[in-house]
C-alpha positions as CSV (number, residue, x, y, z in Angstrom):
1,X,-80.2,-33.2,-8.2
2,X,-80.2,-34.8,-5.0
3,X,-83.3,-37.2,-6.0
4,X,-81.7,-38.0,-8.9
5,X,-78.7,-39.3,-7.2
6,X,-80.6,-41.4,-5.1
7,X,-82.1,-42.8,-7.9
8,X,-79.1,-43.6,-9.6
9,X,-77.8,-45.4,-6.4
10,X,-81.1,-47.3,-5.5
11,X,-79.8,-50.9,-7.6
12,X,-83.1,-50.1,-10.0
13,X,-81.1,-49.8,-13.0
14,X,-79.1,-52.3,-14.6
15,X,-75.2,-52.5,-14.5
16,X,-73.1,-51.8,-17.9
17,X,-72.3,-55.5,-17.7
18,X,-75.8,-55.9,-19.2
19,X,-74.9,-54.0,-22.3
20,X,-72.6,-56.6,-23.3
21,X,-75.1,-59.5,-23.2
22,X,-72.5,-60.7,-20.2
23,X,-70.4,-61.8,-22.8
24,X,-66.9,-62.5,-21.1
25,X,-64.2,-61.5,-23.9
26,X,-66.0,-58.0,-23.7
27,X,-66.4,-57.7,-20.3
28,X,-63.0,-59.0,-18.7
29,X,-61.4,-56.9,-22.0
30,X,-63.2,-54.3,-20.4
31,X,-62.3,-55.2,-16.9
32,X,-58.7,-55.2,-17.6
33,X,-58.5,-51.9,-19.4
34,X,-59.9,-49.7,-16.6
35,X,-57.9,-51.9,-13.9
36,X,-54.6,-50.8,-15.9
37,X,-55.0,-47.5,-16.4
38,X,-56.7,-47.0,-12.8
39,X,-53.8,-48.4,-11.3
40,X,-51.2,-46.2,-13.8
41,X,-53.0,-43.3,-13.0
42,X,-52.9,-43.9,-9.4
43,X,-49.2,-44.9,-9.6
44,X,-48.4,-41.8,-10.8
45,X,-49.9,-39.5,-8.9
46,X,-48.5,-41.6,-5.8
47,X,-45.0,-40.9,-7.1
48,X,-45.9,-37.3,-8.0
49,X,-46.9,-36.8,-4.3
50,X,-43.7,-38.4,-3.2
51,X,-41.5,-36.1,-5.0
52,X,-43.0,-33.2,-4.1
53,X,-42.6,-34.1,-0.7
54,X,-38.8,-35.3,-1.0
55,X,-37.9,-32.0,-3.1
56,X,-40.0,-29.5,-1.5
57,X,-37.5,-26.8,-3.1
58,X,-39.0,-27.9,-6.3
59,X,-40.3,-25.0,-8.8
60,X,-44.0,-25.1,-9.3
61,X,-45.0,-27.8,-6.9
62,X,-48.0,-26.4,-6.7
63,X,-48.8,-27.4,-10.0
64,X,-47.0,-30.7,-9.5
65,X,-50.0,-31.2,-7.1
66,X,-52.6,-30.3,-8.9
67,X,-51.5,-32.9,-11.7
68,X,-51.2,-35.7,-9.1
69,X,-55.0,-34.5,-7.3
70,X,-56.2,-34.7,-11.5
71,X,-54.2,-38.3,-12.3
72,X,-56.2,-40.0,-8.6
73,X,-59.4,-39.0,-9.6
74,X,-59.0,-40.4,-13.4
75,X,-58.2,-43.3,-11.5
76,X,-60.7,-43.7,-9.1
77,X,-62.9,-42.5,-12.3
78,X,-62.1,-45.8,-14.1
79,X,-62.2,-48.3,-10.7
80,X,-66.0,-47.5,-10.6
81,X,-66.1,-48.4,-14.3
82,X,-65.4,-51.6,-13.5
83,X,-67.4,-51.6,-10.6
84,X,-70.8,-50.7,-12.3
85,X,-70.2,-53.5,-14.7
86,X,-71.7,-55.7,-11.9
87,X,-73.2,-52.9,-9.7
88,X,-74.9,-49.5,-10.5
89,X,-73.6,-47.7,-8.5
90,X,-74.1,-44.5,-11.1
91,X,-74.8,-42.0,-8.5
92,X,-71.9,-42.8,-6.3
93,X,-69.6,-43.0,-9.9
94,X,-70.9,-39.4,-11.3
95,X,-69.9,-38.1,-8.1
96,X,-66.7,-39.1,-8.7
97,X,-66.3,-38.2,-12.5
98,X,-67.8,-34.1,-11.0
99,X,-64.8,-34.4,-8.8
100,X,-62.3,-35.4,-11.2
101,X,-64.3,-32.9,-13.5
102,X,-63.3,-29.5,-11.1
103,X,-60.0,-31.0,-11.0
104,X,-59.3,-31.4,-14.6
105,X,-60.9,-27.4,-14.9
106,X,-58.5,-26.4,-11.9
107,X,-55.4,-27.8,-13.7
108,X,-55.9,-26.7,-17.1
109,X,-56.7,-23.2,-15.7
110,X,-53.4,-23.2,-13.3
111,X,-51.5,-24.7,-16.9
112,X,-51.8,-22.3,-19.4
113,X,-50.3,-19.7,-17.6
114,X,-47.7,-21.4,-16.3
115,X,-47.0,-22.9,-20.2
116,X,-46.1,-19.5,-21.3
117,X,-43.4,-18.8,-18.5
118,X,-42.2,-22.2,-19.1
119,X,-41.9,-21.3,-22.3
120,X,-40.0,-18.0,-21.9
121,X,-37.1,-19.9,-19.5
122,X,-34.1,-20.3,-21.7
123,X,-33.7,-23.6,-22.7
124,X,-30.3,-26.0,-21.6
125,X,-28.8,-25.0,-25.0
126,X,-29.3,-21.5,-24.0
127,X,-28.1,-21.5,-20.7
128,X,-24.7,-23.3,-21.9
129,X,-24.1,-20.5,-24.4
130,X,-25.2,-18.1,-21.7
131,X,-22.8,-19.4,-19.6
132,X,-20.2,-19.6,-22.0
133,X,-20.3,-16.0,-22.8
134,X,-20.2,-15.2,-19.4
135,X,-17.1,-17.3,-19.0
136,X,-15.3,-15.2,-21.9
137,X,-16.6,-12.0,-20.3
138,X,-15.0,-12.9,-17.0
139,X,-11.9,-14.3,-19.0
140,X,-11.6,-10.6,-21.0
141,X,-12.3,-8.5,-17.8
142,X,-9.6,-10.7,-15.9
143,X,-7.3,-10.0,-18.4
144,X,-8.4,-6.5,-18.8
145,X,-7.8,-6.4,-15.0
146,X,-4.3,-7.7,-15.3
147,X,-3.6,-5.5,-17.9
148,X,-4.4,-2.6,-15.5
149,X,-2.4,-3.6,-12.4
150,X,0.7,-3.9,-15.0
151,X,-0.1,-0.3,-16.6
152,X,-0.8,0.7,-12.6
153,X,2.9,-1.3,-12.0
154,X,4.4,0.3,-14.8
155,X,3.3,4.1,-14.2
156,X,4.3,3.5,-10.6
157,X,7.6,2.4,-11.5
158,X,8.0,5.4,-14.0
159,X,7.0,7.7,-11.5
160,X,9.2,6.4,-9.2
161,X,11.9,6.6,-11.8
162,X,11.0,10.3,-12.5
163,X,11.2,11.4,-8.8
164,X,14.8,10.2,-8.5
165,X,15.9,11.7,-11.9
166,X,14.2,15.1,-10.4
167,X,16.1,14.7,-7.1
168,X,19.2,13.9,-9.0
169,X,18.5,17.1,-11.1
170,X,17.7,18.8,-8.2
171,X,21.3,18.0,-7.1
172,X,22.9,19.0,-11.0
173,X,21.4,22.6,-10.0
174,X,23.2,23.4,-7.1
175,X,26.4,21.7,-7.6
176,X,27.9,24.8,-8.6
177,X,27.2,26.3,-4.7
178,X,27.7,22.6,-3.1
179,X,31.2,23.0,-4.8
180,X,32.3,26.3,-3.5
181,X,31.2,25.4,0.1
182,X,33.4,22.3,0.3
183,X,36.0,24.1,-1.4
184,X,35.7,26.1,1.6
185,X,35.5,23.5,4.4
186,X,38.4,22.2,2.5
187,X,40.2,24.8,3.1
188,X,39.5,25.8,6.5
189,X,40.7,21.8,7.5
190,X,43.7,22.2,5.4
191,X,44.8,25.4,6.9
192,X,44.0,24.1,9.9
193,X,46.0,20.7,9.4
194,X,49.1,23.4,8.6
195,X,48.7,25.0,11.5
196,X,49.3,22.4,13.6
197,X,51.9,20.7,11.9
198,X,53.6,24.3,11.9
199,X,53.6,24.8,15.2
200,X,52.5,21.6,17.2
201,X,54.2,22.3,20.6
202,X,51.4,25.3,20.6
203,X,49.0,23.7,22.7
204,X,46.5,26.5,23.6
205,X,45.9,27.5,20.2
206,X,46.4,23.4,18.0
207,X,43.1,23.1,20.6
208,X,41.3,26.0,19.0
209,X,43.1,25.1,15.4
210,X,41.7,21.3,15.9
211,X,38.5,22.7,16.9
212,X,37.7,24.9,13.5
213,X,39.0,22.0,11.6
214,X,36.0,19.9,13.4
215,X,33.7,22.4,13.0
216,X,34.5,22.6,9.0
217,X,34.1,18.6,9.4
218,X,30.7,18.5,10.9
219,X,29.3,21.7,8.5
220,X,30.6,18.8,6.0
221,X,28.9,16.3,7.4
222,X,25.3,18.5,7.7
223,X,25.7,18.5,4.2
224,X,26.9,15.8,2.6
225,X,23.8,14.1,4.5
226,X,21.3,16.0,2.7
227,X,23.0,15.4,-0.5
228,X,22.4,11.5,0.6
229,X,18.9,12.1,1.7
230,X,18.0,14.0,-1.9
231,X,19.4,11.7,-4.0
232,X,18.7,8.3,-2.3
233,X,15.4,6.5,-1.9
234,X,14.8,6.9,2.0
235,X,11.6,5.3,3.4
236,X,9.0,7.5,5.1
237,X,10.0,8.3,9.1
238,X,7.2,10.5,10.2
239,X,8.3,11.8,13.9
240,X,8.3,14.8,15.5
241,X,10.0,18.3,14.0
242,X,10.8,21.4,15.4
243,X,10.1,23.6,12.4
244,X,11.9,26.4,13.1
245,X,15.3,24.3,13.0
246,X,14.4,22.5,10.1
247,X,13.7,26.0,8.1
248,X,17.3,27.2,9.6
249,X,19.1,23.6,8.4
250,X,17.8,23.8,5.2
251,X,17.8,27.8,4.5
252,X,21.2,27.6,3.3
253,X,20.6,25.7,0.4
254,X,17.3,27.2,-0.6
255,X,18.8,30.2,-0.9
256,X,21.4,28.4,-3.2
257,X,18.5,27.2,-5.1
258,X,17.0,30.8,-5.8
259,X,20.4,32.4,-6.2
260,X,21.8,34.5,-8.1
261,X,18.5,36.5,-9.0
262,X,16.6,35.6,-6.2
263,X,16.4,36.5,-2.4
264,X,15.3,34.4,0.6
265,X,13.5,35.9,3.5
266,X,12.3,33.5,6.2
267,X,9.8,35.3,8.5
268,X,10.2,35.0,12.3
269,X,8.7,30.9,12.9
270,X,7.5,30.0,16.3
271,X,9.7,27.7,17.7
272,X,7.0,26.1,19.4
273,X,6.0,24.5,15.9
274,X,6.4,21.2,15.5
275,X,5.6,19.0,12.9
276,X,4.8,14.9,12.2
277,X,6.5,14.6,8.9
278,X,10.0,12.7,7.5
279,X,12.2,15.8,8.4
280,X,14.6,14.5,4.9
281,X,11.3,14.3,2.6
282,X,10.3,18.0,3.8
283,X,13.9,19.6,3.3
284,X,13.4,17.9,-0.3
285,X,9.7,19.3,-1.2
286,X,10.9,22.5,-0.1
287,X,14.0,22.6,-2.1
288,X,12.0,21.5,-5.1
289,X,9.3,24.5,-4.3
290,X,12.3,26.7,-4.2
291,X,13.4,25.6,-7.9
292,X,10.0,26.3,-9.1
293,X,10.3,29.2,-7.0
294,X,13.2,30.5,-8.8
295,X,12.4,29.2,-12.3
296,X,8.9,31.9,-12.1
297,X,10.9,34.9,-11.3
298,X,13.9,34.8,-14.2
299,X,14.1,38.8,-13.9
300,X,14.7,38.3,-9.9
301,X,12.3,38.1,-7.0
302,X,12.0,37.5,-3.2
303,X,11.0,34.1,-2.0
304,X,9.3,34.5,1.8
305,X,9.1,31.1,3.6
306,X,6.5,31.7,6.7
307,X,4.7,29.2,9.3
308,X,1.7,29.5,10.9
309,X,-0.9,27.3,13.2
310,X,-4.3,26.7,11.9
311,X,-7.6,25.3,13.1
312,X,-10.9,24.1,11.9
313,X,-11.3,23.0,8.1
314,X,-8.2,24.1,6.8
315,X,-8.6,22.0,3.2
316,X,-11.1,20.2,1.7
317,X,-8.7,17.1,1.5
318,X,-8.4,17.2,5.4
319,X,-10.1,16.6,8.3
320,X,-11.4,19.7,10.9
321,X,-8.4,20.1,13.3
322,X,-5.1,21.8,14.4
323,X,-2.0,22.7,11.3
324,X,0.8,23.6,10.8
325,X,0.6,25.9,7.5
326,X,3.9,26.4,6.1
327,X,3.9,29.0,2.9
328,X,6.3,29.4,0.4
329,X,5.6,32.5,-1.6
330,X,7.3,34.1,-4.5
331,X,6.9,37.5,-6.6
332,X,6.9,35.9,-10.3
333,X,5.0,35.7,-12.8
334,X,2.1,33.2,-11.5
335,X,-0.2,30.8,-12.8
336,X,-3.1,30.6,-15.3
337,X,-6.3,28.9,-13.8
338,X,-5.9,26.6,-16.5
339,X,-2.3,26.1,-15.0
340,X,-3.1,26.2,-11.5
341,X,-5.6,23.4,-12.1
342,X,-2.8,20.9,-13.1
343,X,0.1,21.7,-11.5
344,X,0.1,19.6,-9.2
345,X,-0.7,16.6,-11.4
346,X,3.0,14.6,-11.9
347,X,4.9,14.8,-15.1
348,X,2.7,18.0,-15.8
349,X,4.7,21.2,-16.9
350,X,5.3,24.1,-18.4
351,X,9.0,24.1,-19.3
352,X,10.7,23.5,-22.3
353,X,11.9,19.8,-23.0
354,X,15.0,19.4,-21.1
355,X,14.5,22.4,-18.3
356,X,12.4,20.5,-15.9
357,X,10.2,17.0,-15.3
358,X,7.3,18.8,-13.8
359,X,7.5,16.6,-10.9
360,X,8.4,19.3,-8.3
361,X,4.4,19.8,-7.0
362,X,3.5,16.6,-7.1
363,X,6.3,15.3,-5.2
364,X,5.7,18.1,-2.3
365,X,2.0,17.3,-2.5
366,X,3.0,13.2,-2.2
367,X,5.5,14.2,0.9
368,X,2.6,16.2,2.7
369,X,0.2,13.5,1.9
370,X,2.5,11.1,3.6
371,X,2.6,12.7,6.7
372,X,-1.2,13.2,6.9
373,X,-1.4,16.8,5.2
374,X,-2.2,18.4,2.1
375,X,-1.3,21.3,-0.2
376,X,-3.2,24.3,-1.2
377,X,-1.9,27.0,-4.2
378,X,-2.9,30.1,-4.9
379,X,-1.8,32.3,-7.5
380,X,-2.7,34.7,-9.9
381,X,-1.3,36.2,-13.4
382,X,0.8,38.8,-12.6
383,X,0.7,38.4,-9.1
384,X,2.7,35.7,-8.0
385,X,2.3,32.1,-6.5
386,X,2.1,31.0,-2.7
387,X,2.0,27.4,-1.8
388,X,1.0,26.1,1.3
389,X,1.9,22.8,2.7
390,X,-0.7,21.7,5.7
391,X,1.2,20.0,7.9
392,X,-0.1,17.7,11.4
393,X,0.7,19.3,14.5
394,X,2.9,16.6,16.3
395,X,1.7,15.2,19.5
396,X,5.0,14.4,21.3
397,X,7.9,16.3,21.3
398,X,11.1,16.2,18.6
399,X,13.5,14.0,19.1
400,X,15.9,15.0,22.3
401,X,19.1,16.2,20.5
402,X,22.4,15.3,22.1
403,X,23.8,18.1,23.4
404,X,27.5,18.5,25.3
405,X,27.4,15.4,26.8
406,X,27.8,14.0,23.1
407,X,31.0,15.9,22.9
408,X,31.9,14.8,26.0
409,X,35.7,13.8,26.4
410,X,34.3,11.3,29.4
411,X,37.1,8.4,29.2
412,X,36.0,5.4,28.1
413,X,37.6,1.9,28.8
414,X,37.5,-0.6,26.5
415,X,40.5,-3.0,27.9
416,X,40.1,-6.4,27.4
417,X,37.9,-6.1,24.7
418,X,38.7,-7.9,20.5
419,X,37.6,-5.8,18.0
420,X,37.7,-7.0,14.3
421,X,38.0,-4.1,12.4
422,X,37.3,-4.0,8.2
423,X,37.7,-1.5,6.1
424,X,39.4,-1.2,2.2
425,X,40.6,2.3,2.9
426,X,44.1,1.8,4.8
427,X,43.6,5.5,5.9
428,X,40.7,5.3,7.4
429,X,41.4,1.7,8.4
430,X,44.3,2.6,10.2
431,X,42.5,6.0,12.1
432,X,39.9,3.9,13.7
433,X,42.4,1.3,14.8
434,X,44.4,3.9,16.8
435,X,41.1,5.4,17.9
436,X,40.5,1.8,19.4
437,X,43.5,0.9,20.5
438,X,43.5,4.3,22.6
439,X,40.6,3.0,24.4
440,X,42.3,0.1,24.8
441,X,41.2,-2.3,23.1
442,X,42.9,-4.9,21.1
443,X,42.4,-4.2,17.7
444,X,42.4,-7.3,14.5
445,X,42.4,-6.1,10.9
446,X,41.2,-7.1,7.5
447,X,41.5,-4.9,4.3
448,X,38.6,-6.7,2.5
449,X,35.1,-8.8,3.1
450,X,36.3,-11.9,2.7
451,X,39.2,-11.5,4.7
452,X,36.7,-10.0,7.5
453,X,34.5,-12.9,7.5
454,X,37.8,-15.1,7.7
455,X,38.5,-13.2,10.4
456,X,35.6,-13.1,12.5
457,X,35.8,-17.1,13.0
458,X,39.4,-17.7,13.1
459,X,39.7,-14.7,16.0
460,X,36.2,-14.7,17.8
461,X,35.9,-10.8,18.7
462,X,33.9,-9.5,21.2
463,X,33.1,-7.0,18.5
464,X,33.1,-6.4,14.8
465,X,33.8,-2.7,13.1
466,X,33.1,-2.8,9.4
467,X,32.6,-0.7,6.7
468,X,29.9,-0.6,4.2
469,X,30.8,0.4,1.3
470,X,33.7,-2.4,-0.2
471,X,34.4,-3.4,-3.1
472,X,33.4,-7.2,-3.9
473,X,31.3,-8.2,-0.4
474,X,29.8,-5.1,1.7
475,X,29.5,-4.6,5.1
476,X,26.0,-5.6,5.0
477,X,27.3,-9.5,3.3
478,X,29.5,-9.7,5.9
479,X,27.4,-9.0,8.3
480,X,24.9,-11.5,6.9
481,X,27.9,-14.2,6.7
482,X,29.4,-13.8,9.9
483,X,26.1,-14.1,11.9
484,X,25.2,-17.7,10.3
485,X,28.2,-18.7,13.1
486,X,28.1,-16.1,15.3
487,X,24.4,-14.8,15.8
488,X,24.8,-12.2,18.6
489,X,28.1,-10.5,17.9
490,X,27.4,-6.7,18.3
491,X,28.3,-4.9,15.2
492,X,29.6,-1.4,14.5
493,X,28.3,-0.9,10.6
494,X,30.5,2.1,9.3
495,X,29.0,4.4,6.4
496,X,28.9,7.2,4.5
497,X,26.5,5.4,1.6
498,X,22.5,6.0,2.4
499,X,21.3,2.4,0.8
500,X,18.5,2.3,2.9
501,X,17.1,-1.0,1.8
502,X,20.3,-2.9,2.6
503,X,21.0,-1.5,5.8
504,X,17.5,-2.0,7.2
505,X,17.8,-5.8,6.0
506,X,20.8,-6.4,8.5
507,X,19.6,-3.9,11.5
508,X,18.6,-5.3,15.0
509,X,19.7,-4.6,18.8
510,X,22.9,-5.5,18.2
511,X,24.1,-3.7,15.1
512,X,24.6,0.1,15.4
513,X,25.0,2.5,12.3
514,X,27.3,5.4,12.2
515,X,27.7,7.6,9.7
516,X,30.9,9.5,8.3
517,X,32.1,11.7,8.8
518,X,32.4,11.3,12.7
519,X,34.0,12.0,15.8
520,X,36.2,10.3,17.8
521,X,34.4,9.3,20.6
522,X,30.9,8.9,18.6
523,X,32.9,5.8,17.8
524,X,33.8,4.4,21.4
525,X,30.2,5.3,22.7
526,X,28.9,2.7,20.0
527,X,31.1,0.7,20.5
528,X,30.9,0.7,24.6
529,X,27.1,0.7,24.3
530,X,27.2,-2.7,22.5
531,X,29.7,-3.5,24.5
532,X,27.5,-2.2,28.0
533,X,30.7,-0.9,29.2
């Protein structure tokens, strides 16, 4: 092979030029043919290899190579065509034409596999309608999506709307008891009241007459405030709770709950219990629980409330650690498996339409959730029910309770101080102004909002009294008006109305709530503690 190369390259034979009897029209026709397409060959592979070099992220550039190393040697191929026209070279030219030859073999061998993937890649067409169904599958999960939040909006709202019609039923049941104790505290102030009006100039006993009339006040108070607490919407104030005194608030009207049939017997609680929960939300799950309570033994029964600490994996909802279990358990009928298994699930029930919502569980399992808890039920056919709420043992202590220093009958100053006082009820109007004006203070009055805010600026107190509840503005749009001109007046916000939402949107440092009925002197310490007298 080698010899015959040589041979080919010696200048023995005779160019191609020959051929043509040197006759020009064929020759330079010749000529011209292999210089164009050498010089388009080359061309093009010169710009393949600068793409591929500019766009190195390019797919297949491998094969973009191989085209370009295929398109130089055709060139080069046809550049020593015209160069053995005049010189024959032939050795040095079939050199070049085997080169070009393993190229050519290379490429189409790298091509055909590549022409079938090409081939399988969706076409632009494709992709668009691709793209476009993708679009309306986005579009119909979106609006799938917002269809869910509004069904998600609309259940919450309903539930919502369920809880407070089970609070307010909750309320319809034991308005026959709630009626017969204030009858009662009615009473005892009344007789009280004609007592002292009897015999006035008896000072030893109009004290102790005075003094039952307060006490019937504050019993009044007590429960007027967990009348509030059931019926309004509160938000959730987890703190510490001495169990043991929330079990004895809140005995007397579970056992109104169970009565007539049934019987409440709390078991002796460790007063060293205390619980991280909203002390108002608990009272309610476990007047609920003492409905349900009550509604599974219609023949008669004995609830038994009991409290216990717990360690270690007390429920599978909760984490391993220290509870407080507290167990209300009654002697009814109890639960199916099949019943067990939902009753906890809201708006399920068992009643007949009109005799419950079914929301009683679910709302004492939402209340221990709240606080960080859970709740377990067992029962069995025949046998009963006992639900447990686990509760989180509280890691500071409950909240110090004001003891006879709260009663105190400590004088307090208040000379030289302008109080604006506003309230529709003359009565009541007229009790705290001589309360005031006791302390000595000087005391302005208005009988409505509008007059208050008018007032505030025309008078400049050193202190505003006001009452909620008012027809036409509250206390709380008074509040809001007078402190666009006067920012840091302290302010004394009277009620007996639990709107939580509107008296958290006007509370800061300098506005103190206090809640009817009160005393006296609960009054004048506000008031001096705004005040800093």
């Amino acid at each position: 092979m080698l010899s015959l190369l040589a041979g080919l390259s010696n200048g023995t034979y005779t160019p191609h030029g020959a051929s043509m009897a040197w006759r020009d029209d064929l020759l330079w026709s010749h000529v011209a043919a292999d210089a164009i397409l050498a010089l388009a060959y080359l061309s093009i592979s010169l710009g393949l290899a600068v793409l591929i070099r500019r766009r190195r992220d390019f797919a297949f550039g491998w094969m973009f190579r191989c085209f370009a190393l295929f398109l130089m040697a055709g060139g080069l191929v046809h550049l020593m065509s015209i160069v053995t026209l005049w010189h024959p070279f032939y050795g040095l030219e079939a050199i070049i034409k085997a080169l070009t030859a393993a190229a050519s073999i290379a490429t189409a061998i790298a091509l055909w596999p590549l022409v079938s993937k090409v081939i399988s890649m969706p076409s632009r067409a494709q992709l668009t309608s691709a793209n476009a169904e993708l679009e309306a599958m986005v579009k119909e999960r979106d609006a799938a999506l917002d269809e869910l939040r509004e069904q998600m909006a609309h259940r919450r709202d309903l539930e919502a709307a369920l809880l407070q019609s089970q609070k307010l039923e909750a309320i319809g049941q034991l308005t026959g008891g709630i009626a017969h104790d204030f009858n009662n505290l009615l009473q005892a102030v009344a007789g009280n009241l004609e007592l002292i009006a009897r015999k006035p100039d008896d000072i030893d006993r109009v004290v102790g007459w005075s003094a039952s009339a307060l006490n019937a006040v504050e019993r009044g108070r007590l429960l007027t405030g967990q009348l509030l607490a059931f019926s309004s919407k509160q938000h959730v104030d987890l703190h510490s709770v001495r169990l043991v005194e929330l079990i004895g608030g809140v005995k007397d009207l579970i056992e109104r709950a169970v009565a007539p049939l049934g019987q409440v017997r709390v078991e002796r609680i460790d007063p060293g219990l205390n619980v991280e929960v909203d002390a108002l939300q608990l009272e309610l799950a476990l007047l609920n629980l003492a409905f349900n309570a009550r509604d599974a033994m219609p023949e008669g029964g004995i609830l038994t409330i009991s409290a216990e600490q717990r360690s270690g994996e007390v429920s599978p909802e909760l984490a391993a650690g220290d509870y407080v279990a507290l167990t209300l358990s009654d002697t009814g009928g109890g639960m199916s498996p099949e019943v067990r298994a939902r009753a906890a699930e809201p708006f399920f029930t068992t009643k007949a339409p009109g005799k419950g919502t079914g929301m009683g569980l679910s709302m004492a399992l939402g209340v221990a959730r709240r606080s960080g808890g859970s709740l377990a039920i067992e029962s069995e056919e025949g046998r009963g029910t006992a639900i447990t709420l686990f509760l989180r043992i509280a890691a500071g202590q409950p909240r110090r309770i004001v003891g006879d220093d709260a009663r105190s009958d400590a004088r307090i100053d208040l000379s030289g101080c302008t109080i604006a006082l506003v309230d529709d009820d003359a009565q009541v109007r007229g009790s705290l102004a001589d309360t005031l004006t006791s302390a000595g203070a000087t005391v302005r009055e208005a009988a409505d909002g509008t007059a208050g805010v008018e007032l505030v600026n025309s008078t400049r107190p050193d202190l505003l009294v006001v009452d909620f509840a008012m027809p036409g503005m509250t206390g709380a749009d008074v509040v809001v008006q007078v402190r666009e001109a006067h920012p840091n007046l302290p302010v004394v916000l009277v009620t007996g109305f639990a709107d939580t939402a509107k008296l958290n949107a006007v509370s800061d440092a300098s506005v103190a709530v206090l809640w009817k009925p009160f005393e006296a002197q609960e009054l004048l310490r506000k008031v001096a503690g705004l005040l800093r007298r």
